[in-house]
Steps between C-alpha positions, in 0.01 A plus 500: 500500500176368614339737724161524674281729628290333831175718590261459818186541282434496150542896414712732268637201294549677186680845651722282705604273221547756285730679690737215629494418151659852416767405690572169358369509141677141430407308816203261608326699714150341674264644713261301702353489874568236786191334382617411133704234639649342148659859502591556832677223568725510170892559578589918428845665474285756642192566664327825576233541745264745481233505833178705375342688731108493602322857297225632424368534119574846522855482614623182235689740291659645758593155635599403167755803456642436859570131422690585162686806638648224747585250252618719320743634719593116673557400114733805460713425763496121390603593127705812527288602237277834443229485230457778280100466590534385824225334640237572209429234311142606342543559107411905545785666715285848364222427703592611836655852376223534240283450854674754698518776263126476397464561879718806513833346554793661359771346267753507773247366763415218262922407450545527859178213596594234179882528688371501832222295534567225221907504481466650145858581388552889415542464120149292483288699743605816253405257184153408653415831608622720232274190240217626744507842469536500085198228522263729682572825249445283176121302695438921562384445141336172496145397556473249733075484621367193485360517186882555364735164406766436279508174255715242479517219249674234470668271249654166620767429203882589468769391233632251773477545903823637715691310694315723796202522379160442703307692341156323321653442158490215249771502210296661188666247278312182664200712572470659103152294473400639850569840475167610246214282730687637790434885383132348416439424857683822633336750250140334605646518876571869436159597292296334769652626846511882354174464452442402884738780592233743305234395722648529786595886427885464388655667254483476125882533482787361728767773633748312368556177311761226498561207300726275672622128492689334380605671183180684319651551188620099442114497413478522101466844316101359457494434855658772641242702248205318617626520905530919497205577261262295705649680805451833325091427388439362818639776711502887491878563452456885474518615844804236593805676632730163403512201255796279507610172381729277652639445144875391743658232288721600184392181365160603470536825275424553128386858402220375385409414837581853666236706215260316616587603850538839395129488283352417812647736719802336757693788606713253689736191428726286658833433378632254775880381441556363859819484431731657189779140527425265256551210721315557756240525237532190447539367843148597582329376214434805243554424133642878399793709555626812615527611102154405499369693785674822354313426172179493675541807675589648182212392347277612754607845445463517164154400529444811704493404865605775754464275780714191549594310793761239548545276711792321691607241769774521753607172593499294224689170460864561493489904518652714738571897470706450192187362319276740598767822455431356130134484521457856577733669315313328171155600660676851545582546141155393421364756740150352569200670651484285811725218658358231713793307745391217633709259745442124378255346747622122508103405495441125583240456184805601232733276346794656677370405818435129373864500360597595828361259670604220301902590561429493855323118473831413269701664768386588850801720529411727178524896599103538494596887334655359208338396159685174320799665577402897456428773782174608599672856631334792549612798769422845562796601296373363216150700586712816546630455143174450365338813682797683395449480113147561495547833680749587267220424269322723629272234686379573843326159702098487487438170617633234713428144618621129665465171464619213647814345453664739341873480491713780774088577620515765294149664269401551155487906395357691236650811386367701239537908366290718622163409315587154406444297809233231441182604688383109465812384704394776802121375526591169511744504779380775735150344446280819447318395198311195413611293235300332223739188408415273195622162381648188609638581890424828478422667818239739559509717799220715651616773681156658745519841651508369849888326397348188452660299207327169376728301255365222236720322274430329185606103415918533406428165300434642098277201432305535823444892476355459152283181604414760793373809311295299240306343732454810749406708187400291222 
């Protein structure tokens, strides 16, 4: 369908949009005023109006709320449907009961209000809030003054890029010549801002440090060498509660590679399958298999880690609950410290949504949930299954966020045992800690005491970040 969304005044675009969107992930939806005439004159199989009332600054939340809770319920009654969030559609569902119980609220109380006053269904107001409360016990031991940040790093290369991949990544194999001038510019980046941080009364040591991408380890065993030595001379590691390294891809791992992780002190690894099917491996693009994965995790544990995550995707090409029963019993047998779930977000940067795209041009009929032929499915049976086995790992959830377009509007969780929950993954989504982000499109974020947050990302470009940091620092 082609649907629109007509406003009186240009306001609340984004919250609007993103919740008619919920509703029909696979449609055109559009949202414009009366005065954006190429829009509003267009032909809709449906249009919505929404009439914004005159406020005050002080009451525009309020407003905002009111307008979505009404949507929310016209779309409802439109559909048929329910959403498991209902009408949230930030990326933190934890930061209204986080909210409420810092100001005394109870557990209950905090259930009750995401059900109440957001259409929350039961199971995922008892998700968000329970991921509050086991968030606030492990920051009890954190220290998050201003002076306090955690580190992240990152490296912009992979073995070869997913099918849904948006992150800032180049494949390592066309970037091998790259990859040592782009650790020149981001170790001179790195020596040069620390010592700015100094000045200005910061830490010698992050709280915790991540090395993300990307794949980290499809650097060289030089590189990889040269990346976490100059991280560990420029730094004060000693006081750092967590060091991990997205090492994810199975394609990536030599044990060569994980002592040098180990000599320079990671206490914590990714393993990331996404999937244990062999085709679907090689739907999306990755250049291992499921034997491979295993091998990796093996490895990984031989080289002494105690603290491995893995990672997987519901709603891959082609896989429904038969796929994923076969995912998890793998990952059960493995028994890992942590287990990410994430639903695939259909992001309109990937591949997949390119792909996509193209079928429809072919073929303006083409079911816009369907990938040359395979099932973008995802429900919150699948989710159940997923929660399921890590509990019987003896995982509890620790973290929690959306995105958009994910497929059944469902959220990514982490669930870890008691102890191994990733601190970095908290601070970065409930905001309570600034972070000090390095390399191409990395984003720093400065959290003040007053709950201000000021955000400054670096060029995504590889060529253009080094170009960049030589002549800032040069």
């Amino acid at each position: 369908m082609n649907i629109g969304i007509r406003l009186n005044q240009d306001d609340f675009f984004y919250d609007l949009h993103s919740l008619v969107k919920s509703f029909f992930p696979d449609d055109d939806v559009s949202i414009y005023t009366d005065d954006d005439a190429g829009k509003a004159v267009l032909p809709r199989d449906l249009e919505i109006l929404v009439e914004v009332p005159a406020y005050l600054p002080d009451e525009r939340k309020a407003v905002k709320d009111g307008l979505k809770r009404e949507l929310y319920r016209l779309l409802g009654d439109y559909t048929g449907k329910e959403l498991p969030w209902g009408m949230l559609s930030g990326i933190r569902p934890t930061r209204i009961p986080m909210k409420l119980l810092a100001e005394g609220s109870t557990e209950e109380v905090c259930v009750r209000h995401l059900m109440e006053e957001a259409f929350v269904s039961e199971k995922k107001a008892h998700l968000a809030v329970e991921i509050a409360s086991r968030e606030r016990r492990i920051l009890e031991h954190v220290p998050l003054g201003r002076k306090e940040y955690s580190l992240y790093v990152h490296v912009p290369f992979c073995p070869s890029i997913c099918l849904y991949c948006t992150f800032s990544s180049s494949p390592i194999g066309l970037w091998k010549k790259k990859a040592d001038a782009y650790l020149d510019a981001l170790i001179l980046e790195m020596e040069r801002r620390y010592a700015g941080m100094l000045q200005e009364g910061r830490s010698p040591g992050p709280v915790s440090v991540y090395i993300g991408g990307g794949t980290p380890t499809s650097l060289s065993v030089e590189q990889l060498e040269r990346l976490l030595a100059a991280i560990g001379r420029i730094w004060d590691l000693g006081s750092t509660l967590e060091y991990t390294v997205e090492a994810g891809r199975p394609d990536s791992f030599s044990e060569e590679k994980l002592m040098v992780l180990r000599r320079h002190g990671v206490n914590r690894i990714s393993v990331n399958p996404q999937t244990m099917n062999d085709e679907t491996l090689r739907i999306i693009g990755r250049q291992h298999s499921a034997e491979d994965t295993l091998r990796a995790y093996e490895m990984a544990r031989r080289a002494g880690f105690e603290n491995i995550n893995m990672d997987m995707i519901l709603g891959l090409p082609g896989e429904g609950a038969e796929e994923v029963r076969r995912t998890l019993a793998v990952i059960e047998a493995l028994a890992p410290d942590s287990l990410t779930v994430h639903s695939l977000a259909v992001k309109r940067a990937s591949r997949l949504k390119q792909n996509i795209l193209e079928d429809r041009e072919q073929d303006e009929g083409a079911d816009r949930g369907v990938f040359r032929g395979y099932s973008l499915e995802n429900s919150p049976e699948m989710m159940d299954l997923a929660e399921e086995a890590a509990r019987r790992m003896g995982m509890a959830p620790y973290y929690l966020y959306r995105q958009k377009n994910m497929r059944g509007n469902l959220e990514n969780t982490g669930f870890a045992r008691p102890g191994r929950e990733c601190l970095y993954n908290i601070l970065i989504m409930e905001e309570l800690q600034s972070i000090a982000a390095f390399g191409a499109a990395a984003s720093t974020k400065e959290v003040y005491e007053d709950g201000r947050i000021e955000r400054s990302i670096a060029a995504k470009d590889v060529n253009l970040y080094i170009q960049r940091i030589h002549n800032s620092f040069d």
